[in-house]
C-alpha positions in Angstrom: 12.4 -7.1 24.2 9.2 -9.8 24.5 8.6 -11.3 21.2 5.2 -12.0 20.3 4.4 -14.9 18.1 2.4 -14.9 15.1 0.3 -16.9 13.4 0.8 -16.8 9.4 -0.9 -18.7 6.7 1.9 -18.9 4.1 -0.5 -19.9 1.2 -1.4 -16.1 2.0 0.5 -13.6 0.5 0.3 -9.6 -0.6 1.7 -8.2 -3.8 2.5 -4.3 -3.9 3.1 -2.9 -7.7 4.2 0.5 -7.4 4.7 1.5 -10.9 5.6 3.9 -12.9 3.1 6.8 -11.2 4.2 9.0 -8.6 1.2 8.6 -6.9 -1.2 5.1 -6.9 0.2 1.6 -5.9 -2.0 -1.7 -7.0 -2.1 -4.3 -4.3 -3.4 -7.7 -4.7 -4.1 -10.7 -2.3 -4.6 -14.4 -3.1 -8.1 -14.4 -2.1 -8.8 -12.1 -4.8 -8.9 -8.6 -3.0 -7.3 -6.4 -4.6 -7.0 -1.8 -3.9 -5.3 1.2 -4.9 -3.6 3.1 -2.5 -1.6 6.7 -2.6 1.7 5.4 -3.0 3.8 9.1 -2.5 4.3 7.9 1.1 5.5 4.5 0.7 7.6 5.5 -2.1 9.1 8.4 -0.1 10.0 5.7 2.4 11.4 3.1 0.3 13.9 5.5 -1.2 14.9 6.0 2.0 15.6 3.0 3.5 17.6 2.2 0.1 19.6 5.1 0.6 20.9 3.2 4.2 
């Protein structure tokens, strides 16, 4: 497997609030940006890979 390497700023980060709601997650940057994104997915996902 050919590793590729990756250029991170790590004064850069991401922060995912999922909540309490089945269905919206807030994300926030340190530059300021911040979204809403339909979070039935992720969460779906994250159960799952708790459950291993």
């Amino acid at each position: 497997m050919e590793r590729n390497k990756q250029d991170l700023d790590i004064n850069q980060a991401l922060s995912i609030y999922l909540g309490t709601a089945n269905n919206l997650a807030a994300c926030v940057d340190t530059l300021g940006n911040s979204l809403l994104i339909d979070a039935r997915s992720m969460k779906v996902v994250n159960q799952l890979w708790n459950q291993n």
